[in-house]
N, CA and C atoms as an extended XYZ file, in Angstrom:
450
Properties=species:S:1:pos:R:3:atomname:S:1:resname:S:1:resid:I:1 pbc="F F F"
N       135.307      -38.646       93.390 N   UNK     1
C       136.528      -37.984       93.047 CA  UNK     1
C       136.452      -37.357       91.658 C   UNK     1
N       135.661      -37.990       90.906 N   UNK     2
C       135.521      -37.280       89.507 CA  UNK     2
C       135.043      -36.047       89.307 C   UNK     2
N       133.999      -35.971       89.948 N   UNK     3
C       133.058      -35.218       90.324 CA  UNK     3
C       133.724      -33.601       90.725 C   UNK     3
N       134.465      -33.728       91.550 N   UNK     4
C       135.142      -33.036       92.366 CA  UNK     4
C       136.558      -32.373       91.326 C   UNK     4
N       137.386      -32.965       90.168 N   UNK     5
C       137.685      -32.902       89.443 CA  UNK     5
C       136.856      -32.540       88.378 C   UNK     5
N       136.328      -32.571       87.737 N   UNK     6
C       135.053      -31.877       86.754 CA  UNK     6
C       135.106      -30.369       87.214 C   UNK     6
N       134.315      -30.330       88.641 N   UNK     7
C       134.322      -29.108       89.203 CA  UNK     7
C       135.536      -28.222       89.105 C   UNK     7
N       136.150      -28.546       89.144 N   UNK     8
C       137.491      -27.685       89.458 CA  UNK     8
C       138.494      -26.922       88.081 C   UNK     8
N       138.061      -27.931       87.037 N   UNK     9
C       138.411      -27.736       85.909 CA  UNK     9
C       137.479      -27.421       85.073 C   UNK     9
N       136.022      -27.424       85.530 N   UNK    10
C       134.905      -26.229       84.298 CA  UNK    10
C       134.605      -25.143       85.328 C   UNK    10
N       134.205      -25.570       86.606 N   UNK    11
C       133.308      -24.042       87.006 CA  UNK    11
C       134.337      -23.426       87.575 C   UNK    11
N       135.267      -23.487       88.054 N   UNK    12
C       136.456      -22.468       88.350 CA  UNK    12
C       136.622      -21.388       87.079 C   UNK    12
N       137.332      -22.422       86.304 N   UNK    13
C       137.166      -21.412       85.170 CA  UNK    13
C       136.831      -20.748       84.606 C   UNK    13
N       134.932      -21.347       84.854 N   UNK    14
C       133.892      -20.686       83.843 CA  UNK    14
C       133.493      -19.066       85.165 C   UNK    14
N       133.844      -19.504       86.625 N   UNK    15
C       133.392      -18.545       87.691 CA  UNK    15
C       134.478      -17.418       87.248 C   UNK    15
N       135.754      -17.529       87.093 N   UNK    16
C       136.839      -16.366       87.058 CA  UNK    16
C       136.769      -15.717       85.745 C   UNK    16
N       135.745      -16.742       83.890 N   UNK    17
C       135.988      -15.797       83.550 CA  UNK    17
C       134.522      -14.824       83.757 C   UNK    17
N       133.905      -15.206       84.076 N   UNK    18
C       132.307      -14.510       84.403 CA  UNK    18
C       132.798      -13.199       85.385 C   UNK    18
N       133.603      -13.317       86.079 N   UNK    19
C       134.352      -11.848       87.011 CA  UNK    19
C       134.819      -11.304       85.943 C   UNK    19
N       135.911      -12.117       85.607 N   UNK    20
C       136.245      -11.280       84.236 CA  UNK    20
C       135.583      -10.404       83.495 C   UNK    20
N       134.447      -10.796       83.021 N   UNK    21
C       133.602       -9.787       81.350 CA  UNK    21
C       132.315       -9.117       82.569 C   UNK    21
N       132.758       -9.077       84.051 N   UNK    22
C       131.338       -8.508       84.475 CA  UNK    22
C       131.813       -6.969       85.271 C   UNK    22
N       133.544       -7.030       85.215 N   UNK    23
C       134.674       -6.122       85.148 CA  UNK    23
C       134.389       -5.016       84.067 C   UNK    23
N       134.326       -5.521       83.084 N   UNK    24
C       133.906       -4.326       81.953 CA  UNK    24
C       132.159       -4.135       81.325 C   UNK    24
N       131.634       -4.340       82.585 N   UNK    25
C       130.107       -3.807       81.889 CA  UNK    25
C       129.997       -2.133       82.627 C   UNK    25
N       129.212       -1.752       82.504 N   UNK    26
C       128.618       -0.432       82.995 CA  UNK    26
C       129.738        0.487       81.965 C   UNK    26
N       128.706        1.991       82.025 N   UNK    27
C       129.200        3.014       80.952 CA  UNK    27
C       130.582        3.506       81.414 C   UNK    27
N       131.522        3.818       80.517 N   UNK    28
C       132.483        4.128       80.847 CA  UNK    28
C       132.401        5.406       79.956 C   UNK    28
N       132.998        6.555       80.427 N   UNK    29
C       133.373        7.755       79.618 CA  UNK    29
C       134.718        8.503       80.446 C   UNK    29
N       134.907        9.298       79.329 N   UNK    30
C       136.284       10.142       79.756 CA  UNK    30
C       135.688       11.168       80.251 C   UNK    30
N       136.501       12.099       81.367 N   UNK    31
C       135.873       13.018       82.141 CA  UNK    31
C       135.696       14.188       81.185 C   UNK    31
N       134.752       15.180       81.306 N   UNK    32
C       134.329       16.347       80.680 CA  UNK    32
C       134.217       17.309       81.330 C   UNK    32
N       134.527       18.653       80.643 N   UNK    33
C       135.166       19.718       81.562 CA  UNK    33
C       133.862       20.286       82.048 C   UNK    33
N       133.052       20.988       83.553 N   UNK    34
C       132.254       21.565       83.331 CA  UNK    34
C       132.140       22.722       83.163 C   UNK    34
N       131.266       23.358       82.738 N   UNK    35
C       131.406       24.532       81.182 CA  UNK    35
C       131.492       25.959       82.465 C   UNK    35
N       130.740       25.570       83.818 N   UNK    36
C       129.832       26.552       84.375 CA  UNK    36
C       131.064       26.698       84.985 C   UNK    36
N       132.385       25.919       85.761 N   UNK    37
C       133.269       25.551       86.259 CA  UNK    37
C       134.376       26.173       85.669 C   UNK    37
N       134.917       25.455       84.386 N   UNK    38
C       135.999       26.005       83.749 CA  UNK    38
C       136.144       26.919       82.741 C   UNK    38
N       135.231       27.315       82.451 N   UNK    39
C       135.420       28.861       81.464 CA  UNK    39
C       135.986       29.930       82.043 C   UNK    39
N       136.100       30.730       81.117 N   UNK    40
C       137.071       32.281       81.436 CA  UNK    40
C       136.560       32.945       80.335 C   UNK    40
N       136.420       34.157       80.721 N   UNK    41
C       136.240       35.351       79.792 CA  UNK    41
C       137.546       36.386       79.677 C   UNK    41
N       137.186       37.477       79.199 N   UNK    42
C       137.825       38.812       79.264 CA  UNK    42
C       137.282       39.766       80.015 C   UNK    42
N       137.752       40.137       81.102 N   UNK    43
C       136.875       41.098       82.123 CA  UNK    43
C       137.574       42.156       81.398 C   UNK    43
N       138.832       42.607       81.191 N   UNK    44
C       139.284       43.812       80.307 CA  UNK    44
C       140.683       43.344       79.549 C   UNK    44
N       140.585       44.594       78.447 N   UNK    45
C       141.903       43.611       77.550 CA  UNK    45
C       142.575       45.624       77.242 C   UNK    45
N       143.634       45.822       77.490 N   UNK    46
C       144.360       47.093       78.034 CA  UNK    46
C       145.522       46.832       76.949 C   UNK    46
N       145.377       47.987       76.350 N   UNK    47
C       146.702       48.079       75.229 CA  UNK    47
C       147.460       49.466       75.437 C   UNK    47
N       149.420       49.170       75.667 N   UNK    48
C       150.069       50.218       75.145 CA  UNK    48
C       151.160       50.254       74.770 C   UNK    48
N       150.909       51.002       73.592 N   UNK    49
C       151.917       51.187       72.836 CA  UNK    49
C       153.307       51.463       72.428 C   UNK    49
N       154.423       51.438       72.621 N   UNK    50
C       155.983       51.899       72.784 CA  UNK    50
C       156.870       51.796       71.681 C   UNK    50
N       157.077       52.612       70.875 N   UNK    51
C       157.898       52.226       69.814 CA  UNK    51
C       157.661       51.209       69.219 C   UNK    51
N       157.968       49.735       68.817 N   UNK    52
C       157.651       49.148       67.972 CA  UNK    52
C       157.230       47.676       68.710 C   UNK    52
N       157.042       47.860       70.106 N   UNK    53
C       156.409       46.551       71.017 CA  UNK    53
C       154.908       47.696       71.178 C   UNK    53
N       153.978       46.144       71.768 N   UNK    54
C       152.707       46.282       72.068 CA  UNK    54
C       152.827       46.024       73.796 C   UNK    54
N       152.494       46.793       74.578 N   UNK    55
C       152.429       45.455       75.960 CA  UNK    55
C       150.753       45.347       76.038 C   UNK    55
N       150.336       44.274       76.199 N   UNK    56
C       149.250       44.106       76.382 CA  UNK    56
C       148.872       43.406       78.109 C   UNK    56
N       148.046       44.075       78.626 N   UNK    57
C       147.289       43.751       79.965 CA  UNK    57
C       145.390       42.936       79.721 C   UNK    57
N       145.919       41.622       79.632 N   UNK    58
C       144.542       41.154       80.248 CA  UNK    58
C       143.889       40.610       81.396 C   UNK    58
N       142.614       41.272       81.825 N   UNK    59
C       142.123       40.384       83.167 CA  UNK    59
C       141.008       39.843       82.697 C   UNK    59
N       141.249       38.642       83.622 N   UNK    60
C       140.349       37.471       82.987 CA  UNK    60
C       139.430       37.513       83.912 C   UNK    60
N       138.327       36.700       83.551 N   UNK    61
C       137.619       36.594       84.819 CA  UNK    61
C       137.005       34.943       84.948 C   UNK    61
N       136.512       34.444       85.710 N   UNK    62
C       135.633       32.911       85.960 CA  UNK    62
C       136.920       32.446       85.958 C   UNK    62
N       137.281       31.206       85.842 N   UNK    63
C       138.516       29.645       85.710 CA  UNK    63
C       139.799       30.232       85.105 C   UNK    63
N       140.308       31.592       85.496 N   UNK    64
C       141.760       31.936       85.242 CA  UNK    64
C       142.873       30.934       84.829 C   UNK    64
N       142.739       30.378       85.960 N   UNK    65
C       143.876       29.520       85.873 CA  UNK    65
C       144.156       27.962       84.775 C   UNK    65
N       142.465       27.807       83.993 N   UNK    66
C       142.675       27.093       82.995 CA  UNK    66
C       142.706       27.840       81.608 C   UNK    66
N       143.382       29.316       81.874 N   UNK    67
C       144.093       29.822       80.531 CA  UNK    67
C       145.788       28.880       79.870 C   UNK    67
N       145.455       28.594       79.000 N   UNK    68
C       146.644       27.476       78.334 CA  UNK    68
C       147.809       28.679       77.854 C   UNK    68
N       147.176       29.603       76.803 N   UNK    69
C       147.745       30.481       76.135 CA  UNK    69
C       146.890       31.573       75.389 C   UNK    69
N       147.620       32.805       75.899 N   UNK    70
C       147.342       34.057       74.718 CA  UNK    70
C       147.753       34.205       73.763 C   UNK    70
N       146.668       34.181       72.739 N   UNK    71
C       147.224       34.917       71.375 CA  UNK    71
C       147.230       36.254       71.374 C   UNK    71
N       148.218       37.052       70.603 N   UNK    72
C       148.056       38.339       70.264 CA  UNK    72
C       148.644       38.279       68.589 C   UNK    72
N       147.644       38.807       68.413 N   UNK    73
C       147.417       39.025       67.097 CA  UNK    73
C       147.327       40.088       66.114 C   UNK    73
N       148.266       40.577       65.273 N   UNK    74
C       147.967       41.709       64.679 CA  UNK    74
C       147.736       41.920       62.905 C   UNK    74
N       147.879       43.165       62.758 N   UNK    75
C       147.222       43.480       61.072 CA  UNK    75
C       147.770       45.070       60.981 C   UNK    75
N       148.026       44.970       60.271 N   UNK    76
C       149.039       46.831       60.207 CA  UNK    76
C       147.776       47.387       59.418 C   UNK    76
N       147.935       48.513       59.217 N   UNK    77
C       147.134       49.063       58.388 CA  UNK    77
C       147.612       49.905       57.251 C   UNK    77
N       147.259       49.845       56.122 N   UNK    78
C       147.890       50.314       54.781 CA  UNK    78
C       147.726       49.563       53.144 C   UNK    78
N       148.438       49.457       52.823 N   UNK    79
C       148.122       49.470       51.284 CA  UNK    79
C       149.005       48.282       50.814 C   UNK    79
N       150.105       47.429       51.386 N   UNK    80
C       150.988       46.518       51.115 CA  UNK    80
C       150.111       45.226       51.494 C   UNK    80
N       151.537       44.605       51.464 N   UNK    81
C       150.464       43.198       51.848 CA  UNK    81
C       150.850       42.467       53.092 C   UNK    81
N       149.595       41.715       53.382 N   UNK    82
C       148.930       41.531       54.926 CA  UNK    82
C       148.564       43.038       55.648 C   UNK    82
N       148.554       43.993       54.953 N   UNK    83
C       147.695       45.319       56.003 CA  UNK    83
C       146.371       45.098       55.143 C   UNK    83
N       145.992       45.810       55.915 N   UNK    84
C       144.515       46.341       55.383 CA  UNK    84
C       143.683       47.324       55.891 C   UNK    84
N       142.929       47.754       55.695 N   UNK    85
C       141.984       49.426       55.909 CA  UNK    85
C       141.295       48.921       57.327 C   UNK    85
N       140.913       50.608       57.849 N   UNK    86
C       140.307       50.488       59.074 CA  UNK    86
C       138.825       49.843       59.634 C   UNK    86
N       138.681       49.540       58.053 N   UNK    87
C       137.155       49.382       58.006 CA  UNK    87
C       136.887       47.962       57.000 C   UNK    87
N       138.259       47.171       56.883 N   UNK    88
C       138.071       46.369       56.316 CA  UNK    88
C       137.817       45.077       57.359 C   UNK    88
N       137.384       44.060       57.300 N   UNK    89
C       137.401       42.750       58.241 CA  UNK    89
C       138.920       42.337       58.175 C   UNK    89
N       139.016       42.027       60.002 N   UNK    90
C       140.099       41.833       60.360 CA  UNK    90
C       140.455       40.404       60.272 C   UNK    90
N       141.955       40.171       59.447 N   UNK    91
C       142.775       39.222       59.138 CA  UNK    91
C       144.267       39.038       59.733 C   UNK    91
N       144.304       38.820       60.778 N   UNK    92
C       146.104       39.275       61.472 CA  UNK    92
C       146.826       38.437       60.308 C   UNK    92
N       147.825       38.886       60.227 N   UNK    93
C       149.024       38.570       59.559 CA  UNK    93
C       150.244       38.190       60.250 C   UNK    93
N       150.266       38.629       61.568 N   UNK    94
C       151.256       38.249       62.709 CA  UNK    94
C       150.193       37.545       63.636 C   UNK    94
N       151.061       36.468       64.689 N   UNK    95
C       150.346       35.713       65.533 CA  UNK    95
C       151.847       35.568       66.426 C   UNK    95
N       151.143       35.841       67.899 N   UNK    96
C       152.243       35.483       68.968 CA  UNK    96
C       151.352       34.585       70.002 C   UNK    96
N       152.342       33.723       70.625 N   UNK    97
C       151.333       33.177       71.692 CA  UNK    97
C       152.492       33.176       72.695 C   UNK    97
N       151.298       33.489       73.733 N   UNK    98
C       152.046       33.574       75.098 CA  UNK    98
C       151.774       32.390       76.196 C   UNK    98
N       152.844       32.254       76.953 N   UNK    99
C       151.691       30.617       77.906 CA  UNK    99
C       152.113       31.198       79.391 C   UNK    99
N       151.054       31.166       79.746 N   UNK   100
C       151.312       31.511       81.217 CA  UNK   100
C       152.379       30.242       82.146 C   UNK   100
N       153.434       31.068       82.975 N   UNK   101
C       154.776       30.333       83.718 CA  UNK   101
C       155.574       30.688       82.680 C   UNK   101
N       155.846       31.586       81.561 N   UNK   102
C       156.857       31.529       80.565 CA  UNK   102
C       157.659       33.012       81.038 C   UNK   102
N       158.691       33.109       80.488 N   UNK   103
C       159.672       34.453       80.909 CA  UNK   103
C       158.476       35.469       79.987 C   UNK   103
N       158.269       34.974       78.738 N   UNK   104
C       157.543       35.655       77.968 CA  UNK   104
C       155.720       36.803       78.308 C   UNK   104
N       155.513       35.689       79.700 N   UNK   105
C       154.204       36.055       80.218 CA  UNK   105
C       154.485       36.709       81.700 C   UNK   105
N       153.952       37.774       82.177 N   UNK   106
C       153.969       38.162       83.478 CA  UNK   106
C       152.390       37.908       84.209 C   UNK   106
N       152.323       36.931       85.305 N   UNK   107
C       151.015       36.171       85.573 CA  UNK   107
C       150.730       37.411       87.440 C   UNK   107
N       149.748       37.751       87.153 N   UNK   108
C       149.226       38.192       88.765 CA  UNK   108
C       148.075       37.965       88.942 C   UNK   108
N       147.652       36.716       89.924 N   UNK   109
C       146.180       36.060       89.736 CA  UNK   109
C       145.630       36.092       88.333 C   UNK   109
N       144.535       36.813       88.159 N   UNK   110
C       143.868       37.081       86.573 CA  UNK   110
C       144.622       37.855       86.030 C   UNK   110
N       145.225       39.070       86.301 N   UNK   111
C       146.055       39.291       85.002 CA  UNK   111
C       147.351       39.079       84.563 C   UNK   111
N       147.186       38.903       82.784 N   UNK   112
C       148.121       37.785       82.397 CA  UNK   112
C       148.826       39.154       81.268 C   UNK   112
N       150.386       39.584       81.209 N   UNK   113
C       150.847       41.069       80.761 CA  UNK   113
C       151.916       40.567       80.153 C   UNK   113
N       152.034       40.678       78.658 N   UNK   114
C       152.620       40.339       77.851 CA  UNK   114
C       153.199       41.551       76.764 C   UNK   114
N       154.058       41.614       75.958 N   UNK   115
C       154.453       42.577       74.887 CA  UNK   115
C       154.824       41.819       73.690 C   UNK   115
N       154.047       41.997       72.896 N   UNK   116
C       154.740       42.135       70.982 CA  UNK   116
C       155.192       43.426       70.643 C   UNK   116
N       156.178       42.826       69.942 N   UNK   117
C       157.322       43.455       69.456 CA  UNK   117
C       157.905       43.139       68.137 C   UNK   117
N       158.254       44.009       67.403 N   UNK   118
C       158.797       43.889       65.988 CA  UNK   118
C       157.663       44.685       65.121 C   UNK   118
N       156.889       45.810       65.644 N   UNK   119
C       155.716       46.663       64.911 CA  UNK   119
C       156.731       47.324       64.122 C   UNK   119
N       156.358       47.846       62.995 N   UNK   120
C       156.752       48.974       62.590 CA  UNK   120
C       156.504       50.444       63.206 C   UNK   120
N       156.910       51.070       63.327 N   UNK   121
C       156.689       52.154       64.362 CA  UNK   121
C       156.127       53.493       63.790 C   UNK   121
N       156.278       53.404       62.441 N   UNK   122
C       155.666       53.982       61.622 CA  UNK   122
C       153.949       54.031       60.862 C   UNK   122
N       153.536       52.729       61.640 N   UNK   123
C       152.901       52.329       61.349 CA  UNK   123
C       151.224       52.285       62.422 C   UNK   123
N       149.941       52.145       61.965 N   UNK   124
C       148.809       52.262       63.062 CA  UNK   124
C       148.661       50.602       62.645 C   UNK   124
N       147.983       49.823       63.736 N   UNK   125
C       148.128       48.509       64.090 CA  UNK   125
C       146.488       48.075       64.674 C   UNK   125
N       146.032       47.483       64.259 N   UNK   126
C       144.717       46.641       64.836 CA  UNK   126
C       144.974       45.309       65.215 C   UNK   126
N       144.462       44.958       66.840 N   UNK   127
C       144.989       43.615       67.289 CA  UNK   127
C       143.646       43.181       67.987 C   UNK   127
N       143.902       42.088       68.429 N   UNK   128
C       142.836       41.589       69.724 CA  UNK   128
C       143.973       39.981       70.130 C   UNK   128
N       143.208       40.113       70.977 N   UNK   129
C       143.352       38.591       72.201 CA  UNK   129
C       142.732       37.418       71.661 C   UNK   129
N       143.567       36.353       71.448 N   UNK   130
C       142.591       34.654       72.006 CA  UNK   130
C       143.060       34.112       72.810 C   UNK   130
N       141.992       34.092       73.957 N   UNK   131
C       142.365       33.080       74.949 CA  UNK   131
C       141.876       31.479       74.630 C   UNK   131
N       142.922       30.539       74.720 N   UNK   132
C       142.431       29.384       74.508 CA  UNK   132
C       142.475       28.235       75.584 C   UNK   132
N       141.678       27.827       76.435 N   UNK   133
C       141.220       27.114       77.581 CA  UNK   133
C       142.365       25.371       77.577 C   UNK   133
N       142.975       25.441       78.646 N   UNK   134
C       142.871       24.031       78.464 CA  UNK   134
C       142.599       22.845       78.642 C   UNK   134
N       141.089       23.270       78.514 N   UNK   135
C       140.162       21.856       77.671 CA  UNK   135
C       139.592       22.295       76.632 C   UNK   135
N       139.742       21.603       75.201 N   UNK   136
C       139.722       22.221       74.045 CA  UNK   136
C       138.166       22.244       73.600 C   UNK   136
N       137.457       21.477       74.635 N   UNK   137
C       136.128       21.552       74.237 CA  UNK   137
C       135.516       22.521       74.398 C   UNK   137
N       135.799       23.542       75.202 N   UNK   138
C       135.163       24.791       75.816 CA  UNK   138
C       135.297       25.951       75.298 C   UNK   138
N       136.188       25.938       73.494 N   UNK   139
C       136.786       26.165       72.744 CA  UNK   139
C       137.615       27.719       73.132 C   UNK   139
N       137.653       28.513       72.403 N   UNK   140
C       138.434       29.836       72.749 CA  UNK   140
C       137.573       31.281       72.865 C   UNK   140
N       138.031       32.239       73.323 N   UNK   141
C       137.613       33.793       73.965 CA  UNK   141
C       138.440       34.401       72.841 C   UNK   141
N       137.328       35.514       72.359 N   UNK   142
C       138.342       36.383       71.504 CA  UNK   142
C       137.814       37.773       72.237 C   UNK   142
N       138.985       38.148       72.130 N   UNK   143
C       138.384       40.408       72.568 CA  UNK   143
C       137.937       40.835       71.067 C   UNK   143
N       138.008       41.936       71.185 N   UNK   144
C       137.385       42.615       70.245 CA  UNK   144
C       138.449       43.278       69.040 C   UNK   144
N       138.700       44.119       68.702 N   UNK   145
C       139.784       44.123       67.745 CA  UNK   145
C       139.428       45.764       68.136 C   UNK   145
N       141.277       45.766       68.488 N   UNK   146
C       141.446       47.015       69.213 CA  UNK   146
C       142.506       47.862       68.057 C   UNK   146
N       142.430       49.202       68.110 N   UNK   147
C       143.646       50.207       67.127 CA  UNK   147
C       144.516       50.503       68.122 C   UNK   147
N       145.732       50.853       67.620 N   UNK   148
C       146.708       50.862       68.749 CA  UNK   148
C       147.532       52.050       67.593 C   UNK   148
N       147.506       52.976       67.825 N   UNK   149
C       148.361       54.180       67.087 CA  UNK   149
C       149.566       54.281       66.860 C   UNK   149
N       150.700       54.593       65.762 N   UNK   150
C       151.945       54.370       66.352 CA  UNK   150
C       152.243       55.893       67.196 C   UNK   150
């Protein structure tokens, strides 16, 4: 009877916690996006102009649908401050972001058609696009830096 008692009160215990710590062996990691899978580019990035809004048309191309948000981004051009020359390196001074499902964004498959607004109208304007993925590891798409005339 002792015997049988002994048992019950060490190797029970010692068996459930051995399940226990054999529960957390092997590698564990958090899932990772694959690169070949979820990326997106810029297949074309379409600018026009209207009085003092921008509408901008982009089509994306590869993993569309893990676009988080567009930036549009601008830089006036002139002699005050935050403009700068046509030929100087581009610094926007304005930043809009757009998120696709917003009143703000118009979504049709890949292209994603948005407008900034509040330009001076008087004014010539250099912008471009960031698309930023959402998985932040796959980091962001920029276009190229486009003139937009007033």
């Amino acid at each position: 009877m002792k015997k049988s008692l002994w048992l019950k009160r060490a190797v029970v215990p010692a068996v459930l916690l051995l399940c226990l710590a054999a529960t957390g062996c092997g590698v564990k990691v958090w899932p990772s996006p694959n690169a070949g899978e979820d990326k997106f580019g810029f297949e074309s990035v379409n600018g026009t102009r209207s009085g003092n809004c921008l509408t901008v048309a982009v089509k994306v191309s590869g993993a569309y649908q893990n676009v988080d948000n567009l930036s549009l981004q601008f830089q006036a051009e002139g002699d005050g401050p935050g403009e700068g020359c046509p030929t100087c390196p581009f610094f926007p001074a304005v930043r809009q972001n757009y998120t696709p499902g917003t009143d703000a964004m118009k979504t049709e498959g890949p292209v994603f058609t948005f407008s900034g607004c509040g330009l001076d109208p008087e004014k010539n304007y250099r912008w471009r696009v960031v698309g930023r993925n959402v998985y932040d590891a796959l980091g962001v798409v920029i276009s190229e830096v486009y003139t937009s005339p007033n």
